[in-house]
N, CA, C and O atoms as a DFTB+ gen file, in Angstrom:
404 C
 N C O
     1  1      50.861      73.540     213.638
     2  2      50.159      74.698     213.160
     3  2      48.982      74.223     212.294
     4  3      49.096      73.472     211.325
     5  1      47.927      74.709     212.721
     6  2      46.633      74.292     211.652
     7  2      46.132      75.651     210.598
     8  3      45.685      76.719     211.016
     9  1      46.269      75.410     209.663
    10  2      45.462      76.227     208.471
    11  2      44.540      75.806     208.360
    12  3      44.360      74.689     208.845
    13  1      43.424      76.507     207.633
    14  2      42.543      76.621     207.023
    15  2      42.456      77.574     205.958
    16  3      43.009      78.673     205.994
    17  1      41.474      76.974     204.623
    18  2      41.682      77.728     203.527
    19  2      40.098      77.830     203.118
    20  3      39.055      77.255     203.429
    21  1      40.511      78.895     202.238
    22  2      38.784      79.494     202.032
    23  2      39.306      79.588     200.480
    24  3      40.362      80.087     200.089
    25  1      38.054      78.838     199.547
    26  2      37.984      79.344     198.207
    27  2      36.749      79.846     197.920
    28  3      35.583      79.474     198.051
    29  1      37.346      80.821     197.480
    30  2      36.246      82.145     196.661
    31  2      36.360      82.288     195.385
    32  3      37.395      82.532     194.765
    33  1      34.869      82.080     194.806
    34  2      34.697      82.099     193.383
    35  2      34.423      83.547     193.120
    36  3      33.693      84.348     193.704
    37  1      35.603      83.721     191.562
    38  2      35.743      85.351     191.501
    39  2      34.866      85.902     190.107
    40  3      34.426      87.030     189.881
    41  1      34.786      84.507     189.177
    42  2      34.370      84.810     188.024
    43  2      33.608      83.032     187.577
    44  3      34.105      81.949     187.888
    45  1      32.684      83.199     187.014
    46  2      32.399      82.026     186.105
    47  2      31.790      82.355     184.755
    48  3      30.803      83.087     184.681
    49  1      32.376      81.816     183.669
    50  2      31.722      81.765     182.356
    51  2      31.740      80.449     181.721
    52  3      32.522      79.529     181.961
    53  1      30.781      80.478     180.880
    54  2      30.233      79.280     179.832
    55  2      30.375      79.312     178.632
    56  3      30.588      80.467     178.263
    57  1      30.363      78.638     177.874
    58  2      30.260      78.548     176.606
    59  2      29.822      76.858     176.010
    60  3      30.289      75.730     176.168
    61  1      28.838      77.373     175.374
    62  2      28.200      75.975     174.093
    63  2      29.165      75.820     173.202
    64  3      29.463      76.872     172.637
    65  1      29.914      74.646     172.790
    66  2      30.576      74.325     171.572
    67  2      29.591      74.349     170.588
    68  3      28.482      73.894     170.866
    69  1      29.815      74.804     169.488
    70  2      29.362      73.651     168.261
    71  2      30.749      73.405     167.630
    72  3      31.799      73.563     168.253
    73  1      30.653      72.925     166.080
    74  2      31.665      72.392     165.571
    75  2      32.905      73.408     165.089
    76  3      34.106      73.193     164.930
    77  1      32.253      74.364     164.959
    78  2      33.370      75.940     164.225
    79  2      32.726      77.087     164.925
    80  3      32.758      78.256     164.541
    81  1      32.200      76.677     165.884
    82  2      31.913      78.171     167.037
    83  2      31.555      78.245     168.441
    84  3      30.945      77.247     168.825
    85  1      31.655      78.685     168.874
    86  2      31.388      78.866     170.507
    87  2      30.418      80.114     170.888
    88  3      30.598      81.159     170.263
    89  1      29.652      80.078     171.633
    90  2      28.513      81.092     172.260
    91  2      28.288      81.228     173.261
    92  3      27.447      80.493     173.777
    93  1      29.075      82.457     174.184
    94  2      28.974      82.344     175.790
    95  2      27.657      82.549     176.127
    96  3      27.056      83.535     175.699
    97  1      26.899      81.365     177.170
    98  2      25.798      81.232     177.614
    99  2      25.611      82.800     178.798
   100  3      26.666      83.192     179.296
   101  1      24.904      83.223     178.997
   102  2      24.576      84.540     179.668
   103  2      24.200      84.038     180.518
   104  3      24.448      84.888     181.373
   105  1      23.471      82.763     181.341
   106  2      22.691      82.287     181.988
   107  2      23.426      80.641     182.662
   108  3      23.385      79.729     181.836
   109  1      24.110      80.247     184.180
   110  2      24.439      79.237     184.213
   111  2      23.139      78.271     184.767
   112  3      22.257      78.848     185.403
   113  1      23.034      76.934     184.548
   114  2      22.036      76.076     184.757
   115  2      22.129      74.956     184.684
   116  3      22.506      74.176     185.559
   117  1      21.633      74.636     183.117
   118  2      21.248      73.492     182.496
   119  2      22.176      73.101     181.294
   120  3      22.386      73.929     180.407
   121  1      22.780      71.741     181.250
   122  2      23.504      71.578     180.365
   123  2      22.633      70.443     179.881
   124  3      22.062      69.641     180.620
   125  1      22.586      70.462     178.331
   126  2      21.588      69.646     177.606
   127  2      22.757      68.326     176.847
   128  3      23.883      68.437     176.362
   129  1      22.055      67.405     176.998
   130  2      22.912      65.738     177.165
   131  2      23.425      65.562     175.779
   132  3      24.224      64.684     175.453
   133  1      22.662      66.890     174.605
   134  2      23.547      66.937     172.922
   135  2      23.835      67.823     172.806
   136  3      23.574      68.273     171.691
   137  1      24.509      68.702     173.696
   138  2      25.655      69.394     173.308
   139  2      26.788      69.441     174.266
   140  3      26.770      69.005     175.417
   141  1      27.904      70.097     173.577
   142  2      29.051      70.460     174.470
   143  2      29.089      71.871     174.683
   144  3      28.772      72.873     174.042
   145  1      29.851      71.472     176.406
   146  2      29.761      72.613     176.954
   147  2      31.512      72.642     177.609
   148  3      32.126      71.655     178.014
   149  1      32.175      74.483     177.535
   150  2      33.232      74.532     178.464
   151  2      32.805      75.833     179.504
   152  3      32.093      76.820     179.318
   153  1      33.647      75.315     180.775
   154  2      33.107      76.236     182.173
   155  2      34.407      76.709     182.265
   156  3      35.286      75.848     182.299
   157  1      34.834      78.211     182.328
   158  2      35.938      78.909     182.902
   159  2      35.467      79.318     184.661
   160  3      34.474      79.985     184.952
   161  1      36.278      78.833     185.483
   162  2      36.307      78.999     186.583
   163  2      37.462      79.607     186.905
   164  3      38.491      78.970     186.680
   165  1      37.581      81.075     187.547
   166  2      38.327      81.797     188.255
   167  2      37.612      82.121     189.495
   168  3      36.470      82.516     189.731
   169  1      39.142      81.692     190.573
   170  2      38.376      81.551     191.921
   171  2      40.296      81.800     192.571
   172  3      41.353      81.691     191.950
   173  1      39.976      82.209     194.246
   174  2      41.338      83.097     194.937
   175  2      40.877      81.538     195.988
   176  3      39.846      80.980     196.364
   177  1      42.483      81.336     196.124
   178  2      42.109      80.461     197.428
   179  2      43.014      81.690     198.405
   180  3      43.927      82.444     198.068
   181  1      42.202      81.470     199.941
   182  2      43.503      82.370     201.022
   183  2      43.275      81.270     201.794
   184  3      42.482      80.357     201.564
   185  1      44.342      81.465     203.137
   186  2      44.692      80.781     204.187
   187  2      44.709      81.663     205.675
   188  3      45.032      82.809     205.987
   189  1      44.203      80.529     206.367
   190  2      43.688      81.590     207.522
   191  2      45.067      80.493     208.438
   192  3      45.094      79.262     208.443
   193  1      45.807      81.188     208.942
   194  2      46.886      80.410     209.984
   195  2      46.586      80.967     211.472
   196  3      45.894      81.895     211.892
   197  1      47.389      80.021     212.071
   198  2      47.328      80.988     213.495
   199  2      48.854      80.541     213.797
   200  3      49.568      79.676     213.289
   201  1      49.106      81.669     215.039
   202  2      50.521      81.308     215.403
   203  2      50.977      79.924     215.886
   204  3      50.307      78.917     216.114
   205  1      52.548      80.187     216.000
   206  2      52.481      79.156     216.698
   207  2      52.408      78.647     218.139
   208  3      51.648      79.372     218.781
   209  1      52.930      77.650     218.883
   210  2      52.436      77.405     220.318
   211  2      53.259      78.069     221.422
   212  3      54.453      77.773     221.384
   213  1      53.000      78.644     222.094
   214  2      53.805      79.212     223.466
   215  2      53.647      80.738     223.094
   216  3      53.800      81.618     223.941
   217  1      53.293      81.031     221.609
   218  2      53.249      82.635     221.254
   219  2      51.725      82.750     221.061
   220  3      50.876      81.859     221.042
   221  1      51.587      84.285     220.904
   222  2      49.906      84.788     221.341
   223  2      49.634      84.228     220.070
   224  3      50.294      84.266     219.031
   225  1      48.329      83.594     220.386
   226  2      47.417      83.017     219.004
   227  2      46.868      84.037     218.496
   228  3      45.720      84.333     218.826
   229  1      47.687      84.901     217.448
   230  2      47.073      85.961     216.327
   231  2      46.647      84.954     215.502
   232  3      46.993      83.783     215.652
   233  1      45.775      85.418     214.474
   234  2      45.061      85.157     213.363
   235  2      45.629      85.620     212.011
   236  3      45.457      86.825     211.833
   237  1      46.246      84.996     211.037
   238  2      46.844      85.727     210.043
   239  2      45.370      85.309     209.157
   240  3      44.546      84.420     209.369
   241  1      45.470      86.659     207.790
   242  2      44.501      85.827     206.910
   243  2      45.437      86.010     205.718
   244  3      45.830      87.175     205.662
   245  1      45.810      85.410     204.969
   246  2      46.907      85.708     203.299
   247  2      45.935      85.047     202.023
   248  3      45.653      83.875     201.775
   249  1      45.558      86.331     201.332
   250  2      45.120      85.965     200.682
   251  2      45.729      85.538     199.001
   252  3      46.355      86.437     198.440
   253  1      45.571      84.386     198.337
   254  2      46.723      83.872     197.129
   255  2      45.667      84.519     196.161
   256  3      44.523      84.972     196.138
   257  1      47.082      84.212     195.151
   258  2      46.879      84.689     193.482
   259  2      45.502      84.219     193.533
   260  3      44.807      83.692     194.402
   261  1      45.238      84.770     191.686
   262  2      43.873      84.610     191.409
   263  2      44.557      83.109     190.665
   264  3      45.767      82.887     190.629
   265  1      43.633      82.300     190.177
   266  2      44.221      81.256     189.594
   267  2      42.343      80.789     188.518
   268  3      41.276      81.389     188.656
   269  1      42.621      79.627     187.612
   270  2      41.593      79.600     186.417
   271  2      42.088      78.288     186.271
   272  3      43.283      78.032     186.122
   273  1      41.048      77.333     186.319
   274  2      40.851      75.873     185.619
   275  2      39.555      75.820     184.414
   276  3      38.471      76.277     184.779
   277  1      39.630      75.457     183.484
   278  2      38.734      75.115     182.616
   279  2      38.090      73.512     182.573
   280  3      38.758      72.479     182.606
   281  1      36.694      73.614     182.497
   282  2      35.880      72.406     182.695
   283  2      35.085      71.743     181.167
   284  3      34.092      72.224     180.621
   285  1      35.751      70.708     180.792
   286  2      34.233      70.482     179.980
   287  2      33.299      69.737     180.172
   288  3      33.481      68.929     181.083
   289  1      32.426      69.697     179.699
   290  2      31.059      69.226     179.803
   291  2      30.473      68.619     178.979
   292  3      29.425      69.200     178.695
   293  1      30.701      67.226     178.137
   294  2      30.310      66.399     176.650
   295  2      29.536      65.451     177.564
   296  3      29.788      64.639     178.454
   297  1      27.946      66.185     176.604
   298  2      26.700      65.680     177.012
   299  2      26.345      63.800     176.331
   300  3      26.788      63.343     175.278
   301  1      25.519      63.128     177.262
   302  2      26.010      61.794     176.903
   303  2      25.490      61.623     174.381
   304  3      25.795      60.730     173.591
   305  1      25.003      62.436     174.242
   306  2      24.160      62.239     172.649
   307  2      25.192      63.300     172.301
   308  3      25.212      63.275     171.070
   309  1      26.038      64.195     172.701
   310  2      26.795      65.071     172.153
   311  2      27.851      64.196     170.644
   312  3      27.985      63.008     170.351
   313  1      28.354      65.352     170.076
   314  2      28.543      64.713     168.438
   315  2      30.296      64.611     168.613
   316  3      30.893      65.563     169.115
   317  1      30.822      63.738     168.288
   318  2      32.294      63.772     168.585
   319  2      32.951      64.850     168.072
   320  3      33.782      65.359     168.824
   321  1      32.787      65.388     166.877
   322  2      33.137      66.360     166.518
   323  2      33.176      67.662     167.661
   324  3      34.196      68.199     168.092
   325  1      31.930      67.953     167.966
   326  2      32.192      68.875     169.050
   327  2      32.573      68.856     170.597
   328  3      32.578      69.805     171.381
   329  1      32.860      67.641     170.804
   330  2      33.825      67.389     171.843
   331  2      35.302      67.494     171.298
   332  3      36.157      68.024     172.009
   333  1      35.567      67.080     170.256
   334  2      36.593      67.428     170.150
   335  2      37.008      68.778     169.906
   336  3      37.994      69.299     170.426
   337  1      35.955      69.514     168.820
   338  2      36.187      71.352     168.627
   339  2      36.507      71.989     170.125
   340  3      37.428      72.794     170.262
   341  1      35.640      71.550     171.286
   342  2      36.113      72.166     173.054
   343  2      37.049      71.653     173.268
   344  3      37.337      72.534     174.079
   345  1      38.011      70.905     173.328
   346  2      38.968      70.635     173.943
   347  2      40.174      71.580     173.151
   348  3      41.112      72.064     173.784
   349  1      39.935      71.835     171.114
   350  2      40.757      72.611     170.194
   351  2      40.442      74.316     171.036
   352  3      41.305      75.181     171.192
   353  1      39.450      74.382     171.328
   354  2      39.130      75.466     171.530
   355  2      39.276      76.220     173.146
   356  3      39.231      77.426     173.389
   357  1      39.424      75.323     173.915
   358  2      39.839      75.495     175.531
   359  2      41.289      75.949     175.614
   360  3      41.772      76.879     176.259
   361  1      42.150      74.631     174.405
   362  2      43.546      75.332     174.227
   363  2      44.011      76.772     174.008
   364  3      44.948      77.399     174.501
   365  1      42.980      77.138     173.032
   366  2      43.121      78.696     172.399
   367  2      42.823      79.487     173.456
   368  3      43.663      80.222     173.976
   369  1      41.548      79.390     173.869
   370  2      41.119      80.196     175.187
   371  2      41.868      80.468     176.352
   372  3      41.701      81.493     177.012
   373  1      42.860      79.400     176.689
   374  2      43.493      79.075     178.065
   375  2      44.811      80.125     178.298
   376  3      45.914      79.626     178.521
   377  1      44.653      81.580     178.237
   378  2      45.458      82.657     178.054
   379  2      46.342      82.061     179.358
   380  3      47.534      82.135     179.057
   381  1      46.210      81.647     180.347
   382  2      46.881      81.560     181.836
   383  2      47.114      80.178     182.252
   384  3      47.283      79.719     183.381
   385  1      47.084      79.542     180.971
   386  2      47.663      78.420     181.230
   387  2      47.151      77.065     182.367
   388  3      47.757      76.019     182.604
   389  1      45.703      77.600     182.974
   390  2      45.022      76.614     184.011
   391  2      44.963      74.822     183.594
   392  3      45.061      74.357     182.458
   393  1      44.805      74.172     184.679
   394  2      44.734      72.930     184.489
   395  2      43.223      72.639     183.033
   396  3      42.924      73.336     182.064
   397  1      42.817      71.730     183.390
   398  2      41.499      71.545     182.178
   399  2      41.318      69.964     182.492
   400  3      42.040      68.980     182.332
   401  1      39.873      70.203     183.074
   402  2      39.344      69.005     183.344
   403  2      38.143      68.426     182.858
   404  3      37.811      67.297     183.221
């Protein structure tokens, strides 16, 4: 049986660290090499199957949960301090528990 899977991005947000605050960017782009940055990514994976052999090749499509990984982004002049405040602060944020890369 061969699958195939389709991921669809459902949501993306940003945010600039500094050391005691965060500011969701309105605008995705450009990440600047002295500061830190975290990316919330919510995205649905589905699976497209087909039957199996000797039976009529229908097409199923199932589409899965929503699911959320968090990204950071510590620019190469960024200040240790605020690499470390995003990683304190991804924890807090991470209501659903996603991986964090």
């Amino acid at each position: 049986m061969k699958r195939e899977y389709q991921i669809e991005t459902k949501e993306l947000q940003s945010w600039r660290v500094s050391e005691f605050s965060k500011t969701e960017l309105q605008t995705l782009g450009h990440f600047y090499s002295s500061e830190t940055y975290v990316v919330r990514w919510k995205y649905v994976v589905s699976s497209l199957g087909r039957g199996l052999k000797g039976v009529q090749q229908n097409a199923r499509y199932c589409t899965g949960r929503e699911r959320f990984v968090y990204f950071f982004w510590h620019g190469k002049f960024s200040k240790a301090t605020e690499q470390g405040a995003s990683a304190l602060m991804t924890i807090e944020m991470d209501k659903e528990k996603g991986p964090q890369v």
